[in-house]
Backbone as ProteinMPNN parsed JSONL, in Angstrom:
{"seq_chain_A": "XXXXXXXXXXXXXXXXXXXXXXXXXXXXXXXXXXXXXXXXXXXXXXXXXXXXXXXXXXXXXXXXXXXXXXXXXXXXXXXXXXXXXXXXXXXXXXXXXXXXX", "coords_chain_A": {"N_chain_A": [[-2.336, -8.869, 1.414], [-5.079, -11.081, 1.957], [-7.981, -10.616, 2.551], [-10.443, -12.139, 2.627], [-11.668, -15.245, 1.041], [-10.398, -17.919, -0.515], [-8.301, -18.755, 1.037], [-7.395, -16.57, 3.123], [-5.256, -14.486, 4.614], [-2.423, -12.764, 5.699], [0.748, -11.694, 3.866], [4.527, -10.482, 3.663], [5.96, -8.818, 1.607], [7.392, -9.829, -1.911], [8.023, -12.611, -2.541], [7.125, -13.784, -0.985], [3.8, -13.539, -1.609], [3.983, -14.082, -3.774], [4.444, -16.746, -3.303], [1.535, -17.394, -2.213], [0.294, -16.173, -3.811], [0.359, -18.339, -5.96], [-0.598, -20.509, -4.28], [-3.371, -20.201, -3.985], [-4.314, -19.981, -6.811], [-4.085, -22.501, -7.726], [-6.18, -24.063, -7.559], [-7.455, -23.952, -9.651], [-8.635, -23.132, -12.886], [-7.321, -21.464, -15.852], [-7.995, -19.17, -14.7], [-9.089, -15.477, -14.523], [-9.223, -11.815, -14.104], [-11.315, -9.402, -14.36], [-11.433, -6.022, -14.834], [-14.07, -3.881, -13.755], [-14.311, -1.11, -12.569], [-12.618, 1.297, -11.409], [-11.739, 3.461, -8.655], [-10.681, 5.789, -7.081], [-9.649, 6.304, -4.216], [-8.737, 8.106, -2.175], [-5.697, 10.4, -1.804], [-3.973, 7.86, -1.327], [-4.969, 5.61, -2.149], [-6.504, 3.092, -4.081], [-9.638, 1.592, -5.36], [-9.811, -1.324, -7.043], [-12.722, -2.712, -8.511], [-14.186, -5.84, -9.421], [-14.486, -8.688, -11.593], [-14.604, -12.433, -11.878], [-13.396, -15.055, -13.532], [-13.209, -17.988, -15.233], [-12.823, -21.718, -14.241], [-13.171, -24.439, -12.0], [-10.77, -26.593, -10.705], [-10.847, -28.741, -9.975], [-13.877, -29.261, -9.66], [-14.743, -28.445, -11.88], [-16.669, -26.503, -12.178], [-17.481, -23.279, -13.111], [-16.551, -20.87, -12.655], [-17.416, -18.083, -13.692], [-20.334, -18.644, -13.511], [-20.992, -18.599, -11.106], [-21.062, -16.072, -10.709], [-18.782, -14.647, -9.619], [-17.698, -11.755, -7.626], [-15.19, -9.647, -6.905], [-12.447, -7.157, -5.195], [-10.193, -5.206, -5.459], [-7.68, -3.337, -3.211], [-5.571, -1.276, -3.816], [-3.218, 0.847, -1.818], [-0.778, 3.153, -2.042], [2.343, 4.93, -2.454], [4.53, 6.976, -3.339], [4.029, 7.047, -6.352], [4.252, 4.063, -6.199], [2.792, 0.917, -5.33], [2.363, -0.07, -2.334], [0.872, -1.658, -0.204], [-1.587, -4.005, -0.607], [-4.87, -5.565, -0.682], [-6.963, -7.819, -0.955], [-10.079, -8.932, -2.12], [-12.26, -11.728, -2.283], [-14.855, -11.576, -2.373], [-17.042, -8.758, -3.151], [-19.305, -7.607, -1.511], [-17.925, -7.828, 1.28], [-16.236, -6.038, 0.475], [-17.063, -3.352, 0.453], [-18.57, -3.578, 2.832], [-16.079, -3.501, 4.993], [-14.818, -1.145, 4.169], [-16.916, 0.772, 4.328], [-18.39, 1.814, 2.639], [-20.937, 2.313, 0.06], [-22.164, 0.513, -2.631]], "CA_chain_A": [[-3.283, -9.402, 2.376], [-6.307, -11.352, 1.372], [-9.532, -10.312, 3.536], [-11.246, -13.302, 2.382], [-11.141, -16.211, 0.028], [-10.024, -19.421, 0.051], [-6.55, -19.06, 1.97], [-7.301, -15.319, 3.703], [-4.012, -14.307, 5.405], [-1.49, -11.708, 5.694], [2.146, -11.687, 3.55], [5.182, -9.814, 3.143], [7.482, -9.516, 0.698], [7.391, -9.817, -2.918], [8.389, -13.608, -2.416], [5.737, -14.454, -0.003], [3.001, -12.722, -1.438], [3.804, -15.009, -5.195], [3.838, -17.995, -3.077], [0.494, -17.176, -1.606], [-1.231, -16.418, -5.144], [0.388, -19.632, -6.303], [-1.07, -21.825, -3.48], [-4.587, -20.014, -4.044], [-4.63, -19.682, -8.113], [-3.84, -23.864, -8.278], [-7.282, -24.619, -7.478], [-8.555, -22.809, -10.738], [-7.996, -23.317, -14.535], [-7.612, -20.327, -16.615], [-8.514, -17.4, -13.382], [-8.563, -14.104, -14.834], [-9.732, -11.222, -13.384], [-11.572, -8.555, -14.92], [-12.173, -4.684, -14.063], [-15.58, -3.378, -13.985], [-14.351, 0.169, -11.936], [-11.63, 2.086, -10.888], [-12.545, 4.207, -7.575], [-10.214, 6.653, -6.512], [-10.995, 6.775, -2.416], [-8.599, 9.188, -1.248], [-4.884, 10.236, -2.443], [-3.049, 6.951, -0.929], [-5.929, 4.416, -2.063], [-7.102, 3.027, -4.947], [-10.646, 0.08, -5.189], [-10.419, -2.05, -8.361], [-13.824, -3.893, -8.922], [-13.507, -6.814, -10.961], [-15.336, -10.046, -11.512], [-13.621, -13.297, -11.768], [-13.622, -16.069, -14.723], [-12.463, -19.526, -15.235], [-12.957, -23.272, -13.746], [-12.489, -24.741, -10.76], [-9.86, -27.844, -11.38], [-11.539, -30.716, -9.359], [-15.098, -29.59, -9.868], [-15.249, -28.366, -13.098], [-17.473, -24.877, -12.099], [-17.314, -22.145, -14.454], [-16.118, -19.645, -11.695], [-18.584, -17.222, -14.545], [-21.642, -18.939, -13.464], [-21.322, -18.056, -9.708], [-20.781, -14.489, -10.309], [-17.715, -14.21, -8.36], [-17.669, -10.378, -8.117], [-14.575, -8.867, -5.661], [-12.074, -6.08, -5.604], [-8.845, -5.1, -4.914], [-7.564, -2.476, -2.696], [-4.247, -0.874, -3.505], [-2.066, 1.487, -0.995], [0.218, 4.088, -3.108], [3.106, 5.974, -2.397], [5.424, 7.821, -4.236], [3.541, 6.02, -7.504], [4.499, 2.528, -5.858], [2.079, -0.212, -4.006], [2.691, -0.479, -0.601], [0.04, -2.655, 0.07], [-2.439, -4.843, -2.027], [-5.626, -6.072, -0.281], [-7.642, -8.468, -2.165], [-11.454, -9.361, -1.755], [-13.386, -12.252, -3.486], [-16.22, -11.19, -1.925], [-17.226, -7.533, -3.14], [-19.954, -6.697, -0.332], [-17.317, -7.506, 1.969], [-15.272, -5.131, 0.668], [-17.922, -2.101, 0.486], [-18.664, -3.785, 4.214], [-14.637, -3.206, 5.585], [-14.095, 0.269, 3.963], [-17.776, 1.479, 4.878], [-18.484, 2.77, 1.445], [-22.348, 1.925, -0.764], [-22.415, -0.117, -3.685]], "C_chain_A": [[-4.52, -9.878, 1.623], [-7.554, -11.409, 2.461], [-10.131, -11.677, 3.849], [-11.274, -14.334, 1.055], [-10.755, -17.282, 0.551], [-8.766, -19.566, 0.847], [-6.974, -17.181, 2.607], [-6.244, -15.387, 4.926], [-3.528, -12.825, 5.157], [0.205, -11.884, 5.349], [2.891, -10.617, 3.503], [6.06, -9.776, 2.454], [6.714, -9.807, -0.719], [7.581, -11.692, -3.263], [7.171, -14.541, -2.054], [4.229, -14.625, -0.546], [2.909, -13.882, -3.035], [3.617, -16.305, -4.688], [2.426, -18.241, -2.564], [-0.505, -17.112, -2.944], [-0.691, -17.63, -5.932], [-0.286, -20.755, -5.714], [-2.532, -21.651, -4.162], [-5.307, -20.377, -5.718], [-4.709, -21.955, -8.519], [-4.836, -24.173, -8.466], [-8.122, -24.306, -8.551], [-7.635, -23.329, -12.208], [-8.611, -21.827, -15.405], [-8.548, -19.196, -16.096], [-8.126, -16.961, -14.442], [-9.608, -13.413, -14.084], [-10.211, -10.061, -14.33], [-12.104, -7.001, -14.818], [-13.46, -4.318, -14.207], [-14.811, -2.068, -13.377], [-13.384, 0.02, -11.18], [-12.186, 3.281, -10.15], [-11.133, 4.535, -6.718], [-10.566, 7.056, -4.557], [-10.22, 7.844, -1.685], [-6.992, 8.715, -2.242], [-3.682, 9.152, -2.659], [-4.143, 5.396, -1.958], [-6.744, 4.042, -3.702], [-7.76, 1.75, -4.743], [-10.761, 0.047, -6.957], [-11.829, -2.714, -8.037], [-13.677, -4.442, -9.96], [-14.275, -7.798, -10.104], [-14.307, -10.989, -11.764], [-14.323, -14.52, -13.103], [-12.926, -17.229, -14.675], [-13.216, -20.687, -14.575], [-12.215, -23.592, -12.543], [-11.929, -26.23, -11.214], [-10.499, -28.956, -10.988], [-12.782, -30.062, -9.782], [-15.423, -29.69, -10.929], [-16.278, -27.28, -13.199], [-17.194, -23.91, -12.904], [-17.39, -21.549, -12.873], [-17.644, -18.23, -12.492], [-20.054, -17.236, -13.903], [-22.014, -18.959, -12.057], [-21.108, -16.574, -9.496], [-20.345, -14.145, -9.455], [-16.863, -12.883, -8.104], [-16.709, -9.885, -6.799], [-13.868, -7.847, -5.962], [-10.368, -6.063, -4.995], [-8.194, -3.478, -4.404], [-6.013, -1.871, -2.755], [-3.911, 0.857, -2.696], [-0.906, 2.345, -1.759], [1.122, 4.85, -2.144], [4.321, 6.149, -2.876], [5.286, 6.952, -5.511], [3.739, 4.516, -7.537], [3.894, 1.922, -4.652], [3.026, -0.615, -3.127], [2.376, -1.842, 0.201], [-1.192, -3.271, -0.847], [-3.518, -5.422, -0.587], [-6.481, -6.374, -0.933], [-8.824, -9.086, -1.784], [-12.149, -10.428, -2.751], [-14.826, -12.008, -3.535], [-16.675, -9.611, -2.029], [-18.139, -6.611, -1.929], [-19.187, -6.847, 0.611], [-16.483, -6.708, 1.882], [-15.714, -3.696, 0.857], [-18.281, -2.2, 2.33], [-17.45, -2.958, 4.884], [-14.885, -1.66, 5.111], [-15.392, 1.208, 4.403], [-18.363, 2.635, 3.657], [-20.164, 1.692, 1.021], [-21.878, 1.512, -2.061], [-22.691, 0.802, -4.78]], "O_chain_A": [[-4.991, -9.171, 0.731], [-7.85, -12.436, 3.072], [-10.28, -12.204, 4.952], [-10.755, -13.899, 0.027], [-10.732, -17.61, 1.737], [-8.377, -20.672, 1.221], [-6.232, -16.541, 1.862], [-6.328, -16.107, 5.921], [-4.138, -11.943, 4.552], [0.969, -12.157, 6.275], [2.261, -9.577, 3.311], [6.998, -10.57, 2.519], [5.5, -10.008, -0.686], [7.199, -12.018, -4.387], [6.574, -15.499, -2.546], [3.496, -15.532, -0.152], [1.833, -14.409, -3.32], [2.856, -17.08, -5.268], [2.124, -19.432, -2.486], [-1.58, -17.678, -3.142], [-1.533, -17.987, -6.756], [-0.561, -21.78, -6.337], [-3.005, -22.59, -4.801], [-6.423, -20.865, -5.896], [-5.33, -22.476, -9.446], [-4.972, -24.703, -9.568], [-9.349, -24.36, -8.465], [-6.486, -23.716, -12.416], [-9.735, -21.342, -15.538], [-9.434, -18.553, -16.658], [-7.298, -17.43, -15.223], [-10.58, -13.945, -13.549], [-9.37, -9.751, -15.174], [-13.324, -6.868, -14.716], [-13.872, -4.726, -15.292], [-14.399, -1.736, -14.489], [-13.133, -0.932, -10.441], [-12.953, 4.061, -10.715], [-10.609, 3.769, -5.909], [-11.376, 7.771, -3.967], [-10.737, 8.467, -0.758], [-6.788, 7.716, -2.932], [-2.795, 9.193, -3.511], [-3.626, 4.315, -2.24], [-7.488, 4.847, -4.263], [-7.157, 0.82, -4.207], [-11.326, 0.766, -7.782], [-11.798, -3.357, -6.988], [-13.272, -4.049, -11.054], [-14.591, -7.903, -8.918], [-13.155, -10.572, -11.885], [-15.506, -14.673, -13.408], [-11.949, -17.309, -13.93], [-14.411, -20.46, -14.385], [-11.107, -23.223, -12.153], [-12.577, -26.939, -11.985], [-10.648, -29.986, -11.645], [-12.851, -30.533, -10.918], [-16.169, -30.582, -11.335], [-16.784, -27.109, -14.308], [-16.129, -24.157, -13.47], [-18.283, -21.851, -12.082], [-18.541, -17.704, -11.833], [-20.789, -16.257, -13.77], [-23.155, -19.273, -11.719], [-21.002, -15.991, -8.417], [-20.873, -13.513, -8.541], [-15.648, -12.828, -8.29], [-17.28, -9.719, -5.722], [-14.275, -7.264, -6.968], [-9.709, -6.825, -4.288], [-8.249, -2.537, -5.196], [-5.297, -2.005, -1.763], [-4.436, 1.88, -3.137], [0.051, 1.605, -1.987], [0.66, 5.353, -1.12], [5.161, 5.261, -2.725], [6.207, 6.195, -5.818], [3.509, 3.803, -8.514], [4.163, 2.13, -3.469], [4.078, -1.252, -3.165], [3.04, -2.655, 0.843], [-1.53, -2.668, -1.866], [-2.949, -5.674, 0.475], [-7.022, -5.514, -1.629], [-8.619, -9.966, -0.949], [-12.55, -10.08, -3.861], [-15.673, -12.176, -4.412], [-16.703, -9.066, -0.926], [-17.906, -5.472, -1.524], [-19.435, -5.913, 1.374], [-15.82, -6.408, 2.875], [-14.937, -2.871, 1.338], [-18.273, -1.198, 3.045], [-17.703, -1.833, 5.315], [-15.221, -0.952, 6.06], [-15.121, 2.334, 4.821], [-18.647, 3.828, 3.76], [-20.433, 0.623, 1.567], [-21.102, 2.293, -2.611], [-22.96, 0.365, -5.899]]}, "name": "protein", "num_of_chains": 1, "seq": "XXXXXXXXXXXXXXXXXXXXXXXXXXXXXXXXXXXXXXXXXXXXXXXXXXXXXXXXXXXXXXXXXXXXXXXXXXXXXXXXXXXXXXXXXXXXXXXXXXXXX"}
């Protein structure tokens, strides 16, 4: 699921879910994502924070130079993601889960 971002939806499937970060990732040259913090929120739940890097393909933006700071929310059980929820927007994600910066 992506909260927010440029395509925010809901997939399933292992299928779905690659065509979905393929549609979104096109618009970008050389995305990566990078952790800042690993946050334990309870025994099912884990919040990556991570910033974002690269170029946007038509503009030419350094993705860097907007400090595009979000997170990612994984879902665990029995040591295997369930669910993946993905934020580009980090205060919206401290917003949704009701947690402080």
């Amino acid at each position: 699921m992506a909260a927010d971002g440029p395509e925010p939806g809901s997939w399933t499937g292992v299928a779905a879910m690659a065509e979905a970060w393929r549609e979104a990732l096109s618009a970008f040259e050389d995305l990566r994502c990078e952790a800042d913090e690993y946050r334990a929120l309870d025994d099912e739940r884990v919040l990556v924070l991570m910033r974002f890097r690269g170029r946007g393909k038509t503009s030419g933006l350094e993705v860097g130079e907007i400090q595009m700071k979000g997170a990612n929310l994984f879902h665990l059980r029995d040591r295997k993601v369930t669910r993946l929820v993905t934020y580009w927007d980090r205060e919206r994600t401290f917003a949704d889960l009701g947690l402080e910066e």
